[in-house]
VMD Tcl script that draws the C-alpha trace (Angstrom):
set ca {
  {-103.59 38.46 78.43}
  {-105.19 41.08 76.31}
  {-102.64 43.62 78.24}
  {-99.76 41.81 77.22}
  {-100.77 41.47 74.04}
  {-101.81 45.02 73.20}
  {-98.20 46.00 74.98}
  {-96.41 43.91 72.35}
  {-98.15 45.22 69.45}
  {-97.55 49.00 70.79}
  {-93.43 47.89 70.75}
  {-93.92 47.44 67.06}
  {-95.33 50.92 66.89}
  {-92.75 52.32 68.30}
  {-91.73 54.81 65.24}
  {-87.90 54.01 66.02}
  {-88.59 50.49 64.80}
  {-88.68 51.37 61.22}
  {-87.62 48.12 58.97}
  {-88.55 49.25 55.90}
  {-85.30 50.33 54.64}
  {-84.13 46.80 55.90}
  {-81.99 44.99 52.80}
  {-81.93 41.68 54.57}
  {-84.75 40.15 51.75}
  {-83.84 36.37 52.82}
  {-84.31 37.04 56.59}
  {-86.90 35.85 58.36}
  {-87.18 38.79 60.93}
  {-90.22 38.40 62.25}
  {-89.71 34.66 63.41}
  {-86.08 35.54 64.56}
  {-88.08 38.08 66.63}
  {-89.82 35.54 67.99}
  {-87.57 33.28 68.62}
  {-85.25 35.86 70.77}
  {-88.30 36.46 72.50}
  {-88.91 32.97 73.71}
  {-84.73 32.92 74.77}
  {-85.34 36.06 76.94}
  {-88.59 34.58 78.18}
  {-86.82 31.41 79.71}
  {-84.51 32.91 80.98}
  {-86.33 35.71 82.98}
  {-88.82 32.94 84.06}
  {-85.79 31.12 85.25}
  {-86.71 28.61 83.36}
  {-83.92 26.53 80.91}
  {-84.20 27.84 77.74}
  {-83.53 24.30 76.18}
  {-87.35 23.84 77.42}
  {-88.43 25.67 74.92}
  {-86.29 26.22 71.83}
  {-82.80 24.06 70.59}
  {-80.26 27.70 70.00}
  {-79.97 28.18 65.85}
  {-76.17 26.94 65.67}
  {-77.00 23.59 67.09}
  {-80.17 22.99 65.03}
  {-78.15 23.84 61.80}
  {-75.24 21.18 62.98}
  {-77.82 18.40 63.64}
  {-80.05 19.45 59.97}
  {-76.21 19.46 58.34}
  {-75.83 15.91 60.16}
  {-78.68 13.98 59.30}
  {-78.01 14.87 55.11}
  {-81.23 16.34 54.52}
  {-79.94 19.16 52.23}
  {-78.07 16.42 50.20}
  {-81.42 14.33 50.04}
  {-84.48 14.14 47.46}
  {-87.04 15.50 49.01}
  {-90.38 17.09 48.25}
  {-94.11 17.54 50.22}
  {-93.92 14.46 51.07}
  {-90.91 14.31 52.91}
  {-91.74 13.92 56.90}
  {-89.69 15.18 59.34}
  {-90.35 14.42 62.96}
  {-89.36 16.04 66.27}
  {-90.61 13.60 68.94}
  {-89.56 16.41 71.69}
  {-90.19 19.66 69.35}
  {-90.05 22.32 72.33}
  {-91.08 25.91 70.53}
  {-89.87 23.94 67.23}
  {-87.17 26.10 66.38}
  {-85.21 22.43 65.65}
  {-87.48 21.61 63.21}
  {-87.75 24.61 61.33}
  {-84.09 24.58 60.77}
  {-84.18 20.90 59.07}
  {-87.25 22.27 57.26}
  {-85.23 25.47 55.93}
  {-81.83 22.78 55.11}
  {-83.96 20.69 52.98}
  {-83.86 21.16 49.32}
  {-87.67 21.58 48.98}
  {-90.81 22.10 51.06}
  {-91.07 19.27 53.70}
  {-93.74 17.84 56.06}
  {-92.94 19.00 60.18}
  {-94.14 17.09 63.04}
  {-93.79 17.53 66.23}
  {-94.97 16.44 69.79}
  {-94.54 18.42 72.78}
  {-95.45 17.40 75.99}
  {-95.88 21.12 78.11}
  {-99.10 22.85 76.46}
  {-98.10 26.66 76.66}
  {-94.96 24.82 74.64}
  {-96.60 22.91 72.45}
  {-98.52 26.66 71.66}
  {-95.29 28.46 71.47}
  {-94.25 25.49 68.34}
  {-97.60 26.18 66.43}
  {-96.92 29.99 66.80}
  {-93.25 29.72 65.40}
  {-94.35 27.39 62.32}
  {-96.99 30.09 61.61}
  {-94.43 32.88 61.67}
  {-92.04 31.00 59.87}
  {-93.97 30.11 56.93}
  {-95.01 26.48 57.69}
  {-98.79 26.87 58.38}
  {-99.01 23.12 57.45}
  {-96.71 21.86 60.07}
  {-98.64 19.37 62.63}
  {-97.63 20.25 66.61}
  {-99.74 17.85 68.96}
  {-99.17 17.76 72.78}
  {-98.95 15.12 75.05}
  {-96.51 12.72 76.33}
  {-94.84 11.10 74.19}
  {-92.97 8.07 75.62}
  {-96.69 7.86 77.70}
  {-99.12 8.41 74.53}
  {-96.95 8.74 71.14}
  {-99.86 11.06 69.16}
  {-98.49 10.06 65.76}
  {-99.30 6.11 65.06}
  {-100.73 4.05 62.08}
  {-103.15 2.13 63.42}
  {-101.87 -0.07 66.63}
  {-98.40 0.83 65.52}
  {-96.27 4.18 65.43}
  {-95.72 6.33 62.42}
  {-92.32 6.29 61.17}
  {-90.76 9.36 59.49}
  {-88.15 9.75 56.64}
  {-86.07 11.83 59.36}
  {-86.43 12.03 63.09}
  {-84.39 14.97 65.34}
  {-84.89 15.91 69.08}
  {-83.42 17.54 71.81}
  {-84.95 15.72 74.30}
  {-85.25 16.24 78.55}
  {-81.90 15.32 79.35}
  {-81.61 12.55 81.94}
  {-85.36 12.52 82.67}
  {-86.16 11.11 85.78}
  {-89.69 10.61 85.42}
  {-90.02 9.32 81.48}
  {-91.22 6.02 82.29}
  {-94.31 7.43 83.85}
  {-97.90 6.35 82.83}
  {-95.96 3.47 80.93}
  {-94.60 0.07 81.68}
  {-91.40 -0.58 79.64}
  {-91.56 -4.46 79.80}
  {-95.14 -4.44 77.94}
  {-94.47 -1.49 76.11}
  {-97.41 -1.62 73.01}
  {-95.21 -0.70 70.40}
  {-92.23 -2.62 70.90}
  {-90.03 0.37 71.70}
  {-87.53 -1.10 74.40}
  {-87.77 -4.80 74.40}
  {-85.42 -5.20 71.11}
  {-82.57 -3.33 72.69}
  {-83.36 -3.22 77.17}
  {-85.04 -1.62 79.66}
  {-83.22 2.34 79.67}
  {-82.82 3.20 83.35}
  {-85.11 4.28 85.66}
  {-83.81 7.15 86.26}
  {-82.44 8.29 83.30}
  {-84.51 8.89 80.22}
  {-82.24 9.68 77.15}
  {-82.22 6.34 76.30}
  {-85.87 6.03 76.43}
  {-86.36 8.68 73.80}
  {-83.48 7.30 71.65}
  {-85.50 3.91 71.32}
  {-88.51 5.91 70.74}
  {-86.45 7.87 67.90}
  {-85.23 4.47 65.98}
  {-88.76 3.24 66.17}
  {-89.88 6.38 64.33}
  {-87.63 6.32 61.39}
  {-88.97 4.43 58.31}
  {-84.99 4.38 56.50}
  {-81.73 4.29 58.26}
  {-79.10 6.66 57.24}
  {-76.01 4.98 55.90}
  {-73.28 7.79 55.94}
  {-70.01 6.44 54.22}
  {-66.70 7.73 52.32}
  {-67.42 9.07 48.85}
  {-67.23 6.54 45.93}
  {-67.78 3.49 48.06}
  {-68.71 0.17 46.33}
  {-72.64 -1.07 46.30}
  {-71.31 -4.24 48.33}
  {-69.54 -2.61 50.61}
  {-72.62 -0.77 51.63}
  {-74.30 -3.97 52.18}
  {-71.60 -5.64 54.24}
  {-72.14 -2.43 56.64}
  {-75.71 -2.37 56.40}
  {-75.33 -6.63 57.50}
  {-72.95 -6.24 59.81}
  {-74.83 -3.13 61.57}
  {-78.15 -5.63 61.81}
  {-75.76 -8.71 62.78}
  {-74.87 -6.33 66.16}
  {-78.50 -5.80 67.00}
  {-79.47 -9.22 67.31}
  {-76.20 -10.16 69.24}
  {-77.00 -7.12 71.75}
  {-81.15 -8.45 71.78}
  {-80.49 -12.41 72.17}
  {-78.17 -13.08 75.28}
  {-81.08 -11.59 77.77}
  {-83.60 -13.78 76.11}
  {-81.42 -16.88 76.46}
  {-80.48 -16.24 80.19}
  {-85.07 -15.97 80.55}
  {-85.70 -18.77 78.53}
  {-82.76 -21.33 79.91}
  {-84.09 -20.73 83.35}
  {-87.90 -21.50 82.34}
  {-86.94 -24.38 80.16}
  {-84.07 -26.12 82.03}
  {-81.52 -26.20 79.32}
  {-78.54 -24.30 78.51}
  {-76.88 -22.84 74.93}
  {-73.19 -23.13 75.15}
  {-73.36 -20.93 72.25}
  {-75.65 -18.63 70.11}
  {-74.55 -17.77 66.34}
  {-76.02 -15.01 63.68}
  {-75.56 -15.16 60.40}
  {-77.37 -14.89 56.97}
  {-79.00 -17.95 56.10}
  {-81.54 -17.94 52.29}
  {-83.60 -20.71 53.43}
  {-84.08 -20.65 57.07}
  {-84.70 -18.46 59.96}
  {-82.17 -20.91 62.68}
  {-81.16 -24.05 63.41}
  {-79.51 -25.54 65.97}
  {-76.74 -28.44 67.11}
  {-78.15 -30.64 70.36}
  {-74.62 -31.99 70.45}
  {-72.90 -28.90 70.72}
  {-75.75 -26.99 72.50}
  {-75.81 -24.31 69.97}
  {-78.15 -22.21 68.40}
  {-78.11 -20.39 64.69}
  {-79.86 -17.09 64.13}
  {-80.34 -15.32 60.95}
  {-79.29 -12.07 60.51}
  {-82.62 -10.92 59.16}
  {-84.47 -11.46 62.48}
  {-83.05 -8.13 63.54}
  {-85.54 -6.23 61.25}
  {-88.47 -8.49 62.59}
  {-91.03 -7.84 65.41}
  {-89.28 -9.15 68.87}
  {-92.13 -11.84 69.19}
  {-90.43 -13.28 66.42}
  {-87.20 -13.48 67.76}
  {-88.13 -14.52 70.79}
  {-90.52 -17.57 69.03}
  {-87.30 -18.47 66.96}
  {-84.86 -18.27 70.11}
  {-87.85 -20.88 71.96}
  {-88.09 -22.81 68.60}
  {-84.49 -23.64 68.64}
  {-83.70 -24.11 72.64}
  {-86.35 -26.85 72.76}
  {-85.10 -28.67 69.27}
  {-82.28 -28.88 72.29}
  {-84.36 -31.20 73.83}
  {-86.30 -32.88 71.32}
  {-84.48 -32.65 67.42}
  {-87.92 -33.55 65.42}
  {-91.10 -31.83 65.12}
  {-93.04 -34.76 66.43}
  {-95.89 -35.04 69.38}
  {-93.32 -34.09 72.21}
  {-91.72 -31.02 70.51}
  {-95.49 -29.81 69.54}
  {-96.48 -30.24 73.46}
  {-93.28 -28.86 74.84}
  {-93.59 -25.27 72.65}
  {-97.35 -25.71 73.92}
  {-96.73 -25.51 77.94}
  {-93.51 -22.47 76.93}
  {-95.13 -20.56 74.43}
  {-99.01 -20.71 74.55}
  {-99.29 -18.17 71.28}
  {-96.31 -19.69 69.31}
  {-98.40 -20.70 66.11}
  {-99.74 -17.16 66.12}
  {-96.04 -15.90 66.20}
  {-95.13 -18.83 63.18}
  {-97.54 -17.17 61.28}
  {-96.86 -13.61 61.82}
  {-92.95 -14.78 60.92}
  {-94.19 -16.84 57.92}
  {-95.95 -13.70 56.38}
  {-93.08 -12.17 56.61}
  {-90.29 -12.86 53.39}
  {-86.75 -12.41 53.60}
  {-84.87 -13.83 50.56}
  {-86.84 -16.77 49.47}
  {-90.72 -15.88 48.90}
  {-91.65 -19.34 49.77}
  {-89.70 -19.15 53.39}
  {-91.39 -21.20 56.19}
  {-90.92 -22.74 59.42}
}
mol new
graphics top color blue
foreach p $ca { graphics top sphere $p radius 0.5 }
foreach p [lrange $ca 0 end-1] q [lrange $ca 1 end] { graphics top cylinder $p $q radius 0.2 }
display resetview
């Protein structure tokens, strides 16, 4: 290593490498340097390249994407690459932002995960966080029991990565990451890191024609959440009829100010509002119960109380979590 190292450092001394008549002041030479060492690297190692960097013109079409530039940032804007590589991806959202902003990145390969805290050095972001480790497996970023979630998430993750769901188990996944949405594939992990990715992100980005309306904004925003839960519920109804020996003709979602469902035993329907989409899938799935066995018994009397005891041992834990939890109406319960 110390060969290599002092062979590098002679290259620079080469007299015919003479930059200081160089008049590109807003170049950052050095870390370019760097960064077409790493390409040459891969590819003499025969290694993909996309291993350890995302190439320049594709990390300034994702930064231009995501609307960082056009956003208010500052320090404490957070930017997250989940699968940072060297972390040439999230320098270029760094350099596209209006101000100074907060990198993090997780890398799962070590020598990597060194190459990324190299390139932040070299590129002026000393401050920039790099962990390694997996991070469908062990996510290094959390809040407590829960993960961190970022103002703006990018990646170029392993594509169709046959072996993501190792050291994990995706139906008892701690922080809720593919429940909501299904199980990605075995085989095939792009969806896995997707899931992780909207888990991440404190805000979504609503992206719409110039000069539209307040409301109309809304109505996307609603009908964007209505989808989610009409994507989430179906699989929990074909679980739940099986255990629980009755069957919804029909499932409906829609905003409700008062309640989170209700149902219609002569119909054999069930009401959903639109808000549960933005709630923890226990809840859902308590509401979904709640309502399949008002199928069977309409009141909240002795029979009702035993039935949700032998389906849903925790549910009053679950009715509390959801209770704590407002909506429109601050006095909301159920």
């Amino acid at each position: 290593m110390v060969d290599r190292l002092t062979n590098l450092v002679a290259i620079f001394e080469n007299p015919a490498l003479d930059f200081s008549k160089n008049r590109a002041e807003g170049d950052d030479i050095l870390g370019d340097a760097y960064e077409y060492l790493m390409r040459h690297f891969a590819t003499e190692s025969g290694k993909s390249k996309g291993q350890f960097y995302t190439p320049a013109e594709v990390s300034r079409i994702m930064a231009k994407i995501i609307g960082i530039h056009d956003a208010k940032t500052s320090a404490a804007t957070t930017v997250y690459d989940p699968t940072c590589g060297s972390g040439s991806l999230l320098l270029k959202v760094g350099d596209e932002a209006g101000t100074p902003v907060t990198l993090y990145g997780q890398e799962k390969d070590a020598a990597t995960s060194g190459l990324a805290r190299m390139n932040m050095i070299l590129h002026n972001n000393p401050t920039a966080l790099v962990v390694q480790g997996n991070t469908l497996a062990d996510p290094k970023f959390k809040d407590g029991d829960s993960l961190k979630t970022f103002d703006f998430v990018v990646a170029n993750p392993p594509f169709s990565d046959k072996r993501w769901s190792n050291g994990i188990d995706p139906l008892h996944d701690p922080y809720d990451r593919f429940q909501p949405f299904g199980t990605p594939p075995a085989k095939q992990g792009d969806y896995a890191y997707l899931l992780h990715i909207v888990r991440s992100l404190s805000r979504l980005l609503l992206r719409v024609p110039p000069r539209t309306g307040e409301e109309k904004r809304k109505a996307l925003v609603e009908a964007w959440y209505r989808e989610q839960l009409k994507e989430a519920v179906p699989s929990l109804l074909v679980r739940w009829q099986r255990l629980l020996g009755v069957s919804v003709q029909r499932f409906f979602v829609q905003r409700m100010k008062t309640r989170w469902g209700s149902c219609n035993p002569k119909a054999s329907s069930i009401r959903l509002n639109t808000e549960l989409a933005k709630k923890p899938r226990g809840c859902l799935e308590y509401l979904v119960v709640h309502e399949m066995i008002h199928l069977i018994e309409p009141t909240h009397n002795a029979r009702f109380v035993a039935l949700m005891d032998g389906a849903m041992p925790q549910w009053r834990i679950v009715r509390e979590q959801l209770n704590r939890l407002p909506v429109r109406h601050d006095e909301w319960a159920y």
